[in-house]
mmCIF file of the C-alpha atoms, coordinates in Angstrom:
data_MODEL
# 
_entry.id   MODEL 
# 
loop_
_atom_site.group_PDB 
_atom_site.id 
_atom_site.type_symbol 
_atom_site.label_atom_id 
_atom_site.label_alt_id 
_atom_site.label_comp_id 
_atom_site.label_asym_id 
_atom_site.label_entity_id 
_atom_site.label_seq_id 
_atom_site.pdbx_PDB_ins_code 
_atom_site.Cartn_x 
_atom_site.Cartn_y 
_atom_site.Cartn_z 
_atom_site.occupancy 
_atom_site.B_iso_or_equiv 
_atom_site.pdbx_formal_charge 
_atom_site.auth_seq_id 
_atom_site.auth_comp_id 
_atom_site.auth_asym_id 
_atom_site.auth_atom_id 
_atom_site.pdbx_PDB_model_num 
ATOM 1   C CA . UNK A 1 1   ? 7.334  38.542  54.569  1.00 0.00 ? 1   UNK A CA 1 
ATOM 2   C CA . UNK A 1 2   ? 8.347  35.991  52.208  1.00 0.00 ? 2   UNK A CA 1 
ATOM 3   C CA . UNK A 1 3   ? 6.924  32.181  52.350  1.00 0.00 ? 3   UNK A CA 1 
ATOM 4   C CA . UNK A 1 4   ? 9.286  29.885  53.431  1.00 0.00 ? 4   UNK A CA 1 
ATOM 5   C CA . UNK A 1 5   ? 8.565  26.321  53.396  1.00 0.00 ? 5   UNK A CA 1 
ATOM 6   C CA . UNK A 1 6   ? 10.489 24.372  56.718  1.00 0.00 ? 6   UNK A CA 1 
ATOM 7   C CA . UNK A 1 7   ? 12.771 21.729  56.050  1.00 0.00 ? 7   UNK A CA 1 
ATOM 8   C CA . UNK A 1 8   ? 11.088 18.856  57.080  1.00 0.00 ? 8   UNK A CA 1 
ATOM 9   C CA . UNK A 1 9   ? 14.556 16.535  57.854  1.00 0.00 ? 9   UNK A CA 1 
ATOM 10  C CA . UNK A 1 10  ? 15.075 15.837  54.065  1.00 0.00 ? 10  UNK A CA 1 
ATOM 11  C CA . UNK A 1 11  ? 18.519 15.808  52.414  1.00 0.00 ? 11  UNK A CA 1 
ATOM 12  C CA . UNK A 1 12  ? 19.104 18.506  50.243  1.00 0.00 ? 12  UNK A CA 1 
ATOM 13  C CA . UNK A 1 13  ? 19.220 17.462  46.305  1.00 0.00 ? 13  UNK A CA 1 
ATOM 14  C CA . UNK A 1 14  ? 22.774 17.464  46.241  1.00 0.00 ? 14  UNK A CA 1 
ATOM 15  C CA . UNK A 1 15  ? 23.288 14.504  48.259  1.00 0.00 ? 15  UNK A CA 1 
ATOM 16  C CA . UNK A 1 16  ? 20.355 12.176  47.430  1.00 0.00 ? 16  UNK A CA 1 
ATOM 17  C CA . UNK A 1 17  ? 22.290 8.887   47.177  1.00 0.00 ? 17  UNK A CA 1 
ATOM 18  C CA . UNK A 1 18  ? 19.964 8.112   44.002  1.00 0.00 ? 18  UNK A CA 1 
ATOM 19  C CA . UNK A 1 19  ? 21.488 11.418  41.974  1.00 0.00 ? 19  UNK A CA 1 
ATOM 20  C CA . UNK A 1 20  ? 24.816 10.276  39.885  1.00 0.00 ? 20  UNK A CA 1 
ATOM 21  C CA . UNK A 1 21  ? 26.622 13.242  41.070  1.00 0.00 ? 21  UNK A CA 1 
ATOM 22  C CA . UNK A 1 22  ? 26.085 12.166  44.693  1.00 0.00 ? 22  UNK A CA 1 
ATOM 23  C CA . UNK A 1 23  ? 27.688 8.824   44.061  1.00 0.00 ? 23  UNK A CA 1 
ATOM 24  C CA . UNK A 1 24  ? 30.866 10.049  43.539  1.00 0.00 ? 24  UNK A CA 1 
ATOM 25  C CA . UNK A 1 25  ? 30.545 10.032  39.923  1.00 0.00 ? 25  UNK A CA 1 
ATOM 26  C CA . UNK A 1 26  ? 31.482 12.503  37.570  1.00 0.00 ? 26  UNK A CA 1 
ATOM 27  C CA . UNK A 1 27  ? 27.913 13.447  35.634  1.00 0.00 ? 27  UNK A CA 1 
ATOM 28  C CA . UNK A 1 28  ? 29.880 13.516  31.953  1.00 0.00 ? 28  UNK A CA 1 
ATOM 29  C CA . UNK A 1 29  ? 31.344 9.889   32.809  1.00 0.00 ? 29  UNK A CA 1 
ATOM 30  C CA . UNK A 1 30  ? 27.244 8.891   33.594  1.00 0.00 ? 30  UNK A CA 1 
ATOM 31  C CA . UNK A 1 31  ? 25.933 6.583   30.544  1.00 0.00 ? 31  UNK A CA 1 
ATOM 32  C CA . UNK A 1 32  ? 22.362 7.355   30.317  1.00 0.00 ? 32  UNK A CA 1 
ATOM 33  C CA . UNK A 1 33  ? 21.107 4.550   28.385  1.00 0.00 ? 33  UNK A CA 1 
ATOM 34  C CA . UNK A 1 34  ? 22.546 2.380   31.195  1.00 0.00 ? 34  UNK A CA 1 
ATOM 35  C CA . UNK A 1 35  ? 19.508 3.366   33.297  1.00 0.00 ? 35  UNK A CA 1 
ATOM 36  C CA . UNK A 1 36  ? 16.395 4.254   30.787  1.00 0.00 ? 36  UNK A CA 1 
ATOM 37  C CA . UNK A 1 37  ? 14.168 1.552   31.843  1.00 0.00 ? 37  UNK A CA 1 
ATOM 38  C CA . UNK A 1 38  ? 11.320 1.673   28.925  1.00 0.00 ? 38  UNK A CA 1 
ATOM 39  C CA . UNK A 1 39  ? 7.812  -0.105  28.818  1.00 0.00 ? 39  UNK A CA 1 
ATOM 40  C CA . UNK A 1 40  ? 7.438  -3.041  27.202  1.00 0.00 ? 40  UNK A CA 1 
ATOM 41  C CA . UNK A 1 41  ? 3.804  -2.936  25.743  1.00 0.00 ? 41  UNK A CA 1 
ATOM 42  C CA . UNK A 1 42  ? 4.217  -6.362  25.100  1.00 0.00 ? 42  UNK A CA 1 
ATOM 43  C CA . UNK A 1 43  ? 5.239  -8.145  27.414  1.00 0.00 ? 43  UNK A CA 1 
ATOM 44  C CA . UNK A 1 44  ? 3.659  -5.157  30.551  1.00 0.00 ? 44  UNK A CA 1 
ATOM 45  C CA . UNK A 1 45  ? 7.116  -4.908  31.879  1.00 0.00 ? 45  UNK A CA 1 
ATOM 46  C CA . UNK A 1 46  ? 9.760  -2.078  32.314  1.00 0.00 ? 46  UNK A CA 1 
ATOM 47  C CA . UNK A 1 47  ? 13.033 -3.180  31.174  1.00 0.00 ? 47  UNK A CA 1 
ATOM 48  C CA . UNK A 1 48  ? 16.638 -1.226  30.024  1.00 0.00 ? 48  UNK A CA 1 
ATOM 49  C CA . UNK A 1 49  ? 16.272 0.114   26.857  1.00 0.00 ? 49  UNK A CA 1 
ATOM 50  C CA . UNK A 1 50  ? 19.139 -1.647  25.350  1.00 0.00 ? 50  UNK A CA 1 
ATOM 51  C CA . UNK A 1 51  ? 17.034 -5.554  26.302  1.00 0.00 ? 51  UNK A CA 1 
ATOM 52  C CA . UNK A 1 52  ? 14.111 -3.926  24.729  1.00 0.00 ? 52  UNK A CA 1 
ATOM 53  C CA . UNK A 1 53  ? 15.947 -2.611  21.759  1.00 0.00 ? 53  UNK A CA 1 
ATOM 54  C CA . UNK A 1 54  ? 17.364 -6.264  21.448  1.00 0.00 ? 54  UNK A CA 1 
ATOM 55  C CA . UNK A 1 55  ? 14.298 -7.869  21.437  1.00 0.00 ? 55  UNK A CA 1 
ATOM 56  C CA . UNK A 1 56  ? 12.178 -5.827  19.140  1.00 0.00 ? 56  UNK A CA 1 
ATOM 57  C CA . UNK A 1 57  ? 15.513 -6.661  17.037  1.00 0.00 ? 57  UNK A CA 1 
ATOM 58  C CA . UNK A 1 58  ? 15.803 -10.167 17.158  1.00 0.00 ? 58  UNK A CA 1 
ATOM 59  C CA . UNK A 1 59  ? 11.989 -10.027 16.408  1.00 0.00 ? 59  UNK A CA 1 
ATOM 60  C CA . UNK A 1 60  ? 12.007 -8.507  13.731  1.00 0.00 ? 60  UNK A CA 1 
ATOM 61  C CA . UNK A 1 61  ? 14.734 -10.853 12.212  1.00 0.00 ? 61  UNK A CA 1 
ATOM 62  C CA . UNK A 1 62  ? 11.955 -13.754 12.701  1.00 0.00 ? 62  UNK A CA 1 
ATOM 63  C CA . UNK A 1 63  ? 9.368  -11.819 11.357  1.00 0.00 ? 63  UNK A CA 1 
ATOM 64  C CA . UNK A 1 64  ? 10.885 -11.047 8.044   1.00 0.00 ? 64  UNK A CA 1 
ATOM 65  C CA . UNK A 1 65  ? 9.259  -13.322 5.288   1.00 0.00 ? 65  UNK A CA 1 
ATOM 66  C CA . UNK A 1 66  ? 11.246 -14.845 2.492   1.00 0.00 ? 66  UNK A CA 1 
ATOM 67  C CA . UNK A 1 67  ? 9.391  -14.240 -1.151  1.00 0.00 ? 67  UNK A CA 1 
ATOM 68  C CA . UNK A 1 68  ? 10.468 -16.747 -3.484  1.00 0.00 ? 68  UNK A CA 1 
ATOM 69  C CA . UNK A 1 69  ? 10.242 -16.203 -7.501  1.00 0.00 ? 69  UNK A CA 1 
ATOM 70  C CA . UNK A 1 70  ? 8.991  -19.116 -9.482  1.00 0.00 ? 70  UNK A CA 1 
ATOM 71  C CA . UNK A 1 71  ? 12.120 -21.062 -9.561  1.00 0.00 ? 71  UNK A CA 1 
ATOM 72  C CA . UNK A 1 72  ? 12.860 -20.362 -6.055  1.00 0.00 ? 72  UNK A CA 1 
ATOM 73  C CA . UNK A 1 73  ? 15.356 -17.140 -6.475  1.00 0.00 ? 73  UNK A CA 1 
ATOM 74  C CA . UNK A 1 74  ? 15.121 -15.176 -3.089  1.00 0.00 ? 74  UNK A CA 1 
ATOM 75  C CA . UNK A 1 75  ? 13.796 -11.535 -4.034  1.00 0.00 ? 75  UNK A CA 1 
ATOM 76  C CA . UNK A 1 76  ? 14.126 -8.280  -2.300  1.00 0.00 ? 76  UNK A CA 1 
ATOM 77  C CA . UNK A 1 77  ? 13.214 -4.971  -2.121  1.00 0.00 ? 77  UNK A CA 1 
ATOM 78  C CA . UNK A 1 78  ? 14.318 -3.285  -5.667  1.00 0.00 ? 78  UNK A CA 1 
ATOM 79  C CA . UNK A 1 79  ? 14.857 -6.371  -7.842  1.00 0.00 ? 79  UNK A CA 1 
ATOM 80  C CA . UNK A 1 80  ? 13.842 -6.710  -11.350 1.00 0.00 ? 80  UNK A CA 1 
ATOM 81  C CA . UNK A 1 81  ? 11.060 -9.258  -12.458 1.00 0.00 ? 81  UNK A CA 1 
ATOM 82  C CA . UNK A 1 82  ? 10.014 -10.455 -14.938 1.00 0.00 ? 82  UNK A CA 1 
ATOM 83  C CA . UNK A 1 83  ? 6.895  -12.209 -16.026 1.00 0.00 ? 83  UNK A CA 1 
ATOM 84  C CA . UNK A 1 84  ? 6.455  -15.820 -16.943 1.00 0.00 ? 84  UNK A CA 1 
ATOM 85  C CA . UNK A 1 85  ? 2.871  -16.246 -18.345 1.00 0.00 ? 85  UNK A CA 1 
ATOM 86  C CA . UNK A 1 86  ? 0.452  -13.867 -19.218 1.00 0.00 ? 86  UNK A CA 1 
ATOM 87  C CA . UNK A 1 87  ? -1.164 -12.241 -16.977 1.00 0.00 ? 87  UNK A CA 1 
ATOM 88  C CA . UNK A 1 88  ? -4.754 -10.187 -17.423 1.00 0.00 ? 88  UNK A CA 1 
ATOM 89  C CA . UNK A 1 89  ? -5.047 -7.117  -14.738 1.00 0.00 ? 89  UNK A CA 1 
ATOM 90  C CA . UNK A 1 90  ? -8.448 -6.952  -12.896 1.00 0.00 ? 90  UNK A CA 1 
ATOM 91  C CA . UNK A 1 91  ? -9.929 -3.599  -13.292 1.00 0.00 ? 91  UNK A CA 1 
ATOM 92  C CA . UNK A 1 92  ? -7.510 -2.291  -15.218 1.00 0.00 ? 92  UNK A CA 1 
ATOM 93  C CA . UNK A 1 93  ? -8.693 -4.168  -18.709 1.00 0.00 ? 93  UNK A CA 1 
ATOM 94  C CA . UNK A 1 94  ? -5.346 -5.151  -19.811 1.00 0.00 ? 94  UNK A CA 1 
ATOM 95  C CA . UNK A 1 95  ? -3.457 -8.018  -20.456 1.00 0.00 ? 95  UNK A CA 1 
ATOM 96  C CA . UNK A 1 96  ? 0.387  -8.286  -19.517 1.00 0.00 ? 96  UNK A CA 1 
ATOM 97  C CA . UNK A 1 97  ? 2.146  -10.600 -21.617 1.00 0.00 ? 97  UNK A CA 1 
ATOM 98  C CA . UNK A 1 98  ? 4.556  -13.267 -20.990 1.00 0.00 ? 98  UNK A CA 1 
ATOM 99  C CA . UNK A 1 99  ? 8.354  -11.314 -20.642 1.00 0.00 ? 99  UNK A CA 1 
ATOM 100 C CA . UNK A 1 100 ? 7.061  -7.970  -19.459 1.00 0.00 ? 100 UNK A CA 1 
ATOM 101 C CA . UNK A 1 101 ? 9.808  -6.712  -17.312 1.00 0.00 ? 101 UNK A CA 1 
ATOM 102 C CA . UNK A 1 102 ? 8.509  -5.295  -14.074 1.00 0.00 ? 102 UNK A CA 1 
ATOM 103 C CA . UNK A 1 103 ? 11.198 -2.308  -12.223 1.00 0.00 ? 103 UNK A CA 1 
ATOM 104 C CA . UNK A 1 104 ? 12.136 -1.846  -8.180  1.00 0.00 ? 104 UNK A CA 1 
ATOM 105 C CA . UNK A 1 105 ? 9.369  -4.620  -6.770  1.00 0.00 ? 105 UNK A CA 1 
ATOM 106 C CA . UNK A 1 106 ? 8.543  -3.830  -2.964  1.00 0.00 ? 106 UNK A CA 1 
ATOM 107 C CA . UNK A 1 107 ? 8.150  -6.680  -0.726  1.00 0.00 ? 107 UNK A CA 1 
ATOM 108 C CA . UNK A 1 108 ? 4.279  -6.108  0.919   1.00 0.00 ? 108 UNK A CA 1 
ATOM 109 C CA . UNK A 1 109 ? 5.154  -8.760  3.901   1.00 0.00 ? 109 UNK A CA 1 
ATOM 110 C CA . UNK A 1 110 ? 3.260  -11.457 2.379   1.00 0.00 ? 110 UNK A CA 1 
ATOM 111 C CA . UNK A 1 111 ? 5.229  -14.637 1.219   1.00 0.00 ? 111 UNK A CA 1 
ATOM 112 C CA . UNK A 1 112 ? 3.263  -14.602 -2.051  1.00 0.00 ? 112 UNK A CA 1 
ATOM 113 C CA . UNK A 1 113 ? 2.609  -10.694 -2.839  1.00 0.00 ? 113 UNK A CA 1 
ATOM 114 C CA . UNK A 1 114 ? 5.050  -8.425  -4.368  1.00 0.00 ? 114 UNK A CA 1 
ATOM 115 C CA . UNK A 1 115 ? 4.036  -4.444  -5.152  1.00 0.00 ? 115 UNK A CA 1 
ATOM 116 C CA . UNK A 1 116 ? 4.943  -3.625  -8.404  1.00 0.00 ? 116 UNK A CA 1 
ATOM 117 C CA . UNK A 1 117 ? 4.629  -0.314  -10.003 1.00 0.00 ? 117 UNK A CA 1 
ATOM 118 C CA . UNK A 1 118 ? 4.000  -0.060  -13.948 1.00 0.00 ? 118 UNK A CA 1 
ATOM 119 C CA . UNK A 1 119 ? 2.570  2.464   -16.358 1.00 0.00 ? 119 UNK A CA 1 
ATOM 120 C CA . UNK A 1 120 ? -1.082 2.771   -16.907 1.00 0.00 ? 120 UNK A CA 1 
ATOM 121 C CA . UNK A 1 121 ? -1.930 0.297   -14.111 1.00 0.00 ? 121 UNK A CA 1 
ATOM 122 C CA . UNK A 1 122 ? -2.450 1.396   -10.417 1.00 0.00 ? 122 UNK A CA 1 
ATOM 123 C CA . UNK A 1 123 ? -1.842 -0.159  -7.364  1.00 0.00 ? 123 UNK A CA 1 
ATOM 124 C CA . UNK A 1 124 ? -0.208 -3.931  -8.940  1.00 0.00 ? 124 UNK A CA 1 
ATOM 125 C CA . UNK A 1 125 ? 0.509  -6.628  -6.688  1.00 0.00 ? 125 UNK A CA 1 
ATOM 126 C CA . UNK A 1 126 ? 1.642  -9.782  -8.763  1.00 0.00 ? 126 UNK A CA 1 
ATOM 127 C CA . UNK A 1 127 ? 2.228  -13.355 -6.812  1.00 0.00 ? 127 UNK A CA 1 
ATOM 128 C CA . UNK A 1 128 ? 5.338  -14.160 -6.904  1.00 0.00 ? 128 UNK A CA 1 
ATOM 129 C CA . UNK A 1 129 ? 4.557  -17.872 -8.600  1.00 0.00 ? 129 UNK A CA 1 
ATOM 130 C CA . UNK A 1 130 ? 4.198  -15.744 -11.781 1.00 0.00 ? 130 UNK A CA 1 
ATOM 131 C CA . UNK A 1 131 ? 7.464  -13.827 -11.867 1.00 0.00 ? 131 UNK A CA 1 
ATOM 132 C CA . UNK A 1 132 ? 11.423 -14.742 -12.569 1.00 0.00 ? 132 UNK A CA 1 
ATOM 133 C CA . UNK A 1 133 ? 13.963 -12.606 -10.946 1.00 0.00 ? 133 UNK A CA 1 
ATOM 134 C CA . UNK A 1 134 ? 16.151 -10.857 -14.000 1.00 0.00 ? 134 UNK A CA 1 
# 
């Protein structure tokens, strides 16, 4: 005899008033992104997705830091530097002269250290008080 299970007064799923389909409305009119609620690690709330996606967005704007070159040029990810002194490299035993054009900088998140990639020397991060954007 198969186990049956008695149905203990609930609504069948098909008309849970919580189920879009219930509600009168069509399931491929339903916007799920309208109703993802997401954690907010942050703050230890659950909010829509799109307020959390909004946040982390506007947050990000402030966090961004603006590297200036010596004379105050902004610089980006990508530029082209080039050196205004002389510079000698710490571990690497070599000296980098004044005009040494340095390729596609990346920005490290520090408003004085740029990552710089040039032959022979590993791992170069210049302050930006030392370089000119070409």
């Amino acid at each position: 005899m198969p186990h049956t299970t008695p149905n203990r007064g609930l609504a069948p799923l098909d008309r849970h008033p919580w189920l879009p389909h219930s509600a009168g409305m069509n399931t491929s009119d339903h916007d799920p992104s309208a109703d993802d609620y997401v954690y907010d690690e942050d703050s230890g709330e659950w909010m829509p997705a799109s307020e959390l996606a909004a946040k982390q967005a506007a947050s990000a704007d402030a966090d961004q830091v603006e590297v200036r070159d010596a004379v105050g040029n902004l610089l980006a990810d990508g530029d082209q530097v080039t050196l205004i002194k002389d510079l000698d490299v710490k571990g690497a035993g070599k000296t980098l002269k004044q005009g040494t054009v340095i390729k596609s900088i990346r920005l490290t998140g520090d408003a004085q250290e740029i990552d710089c990639k040039y032959p022979g020397i590993k791992g170069l991060v210049l302050r930006a008080e030392f370089v000119r954007k070409r």
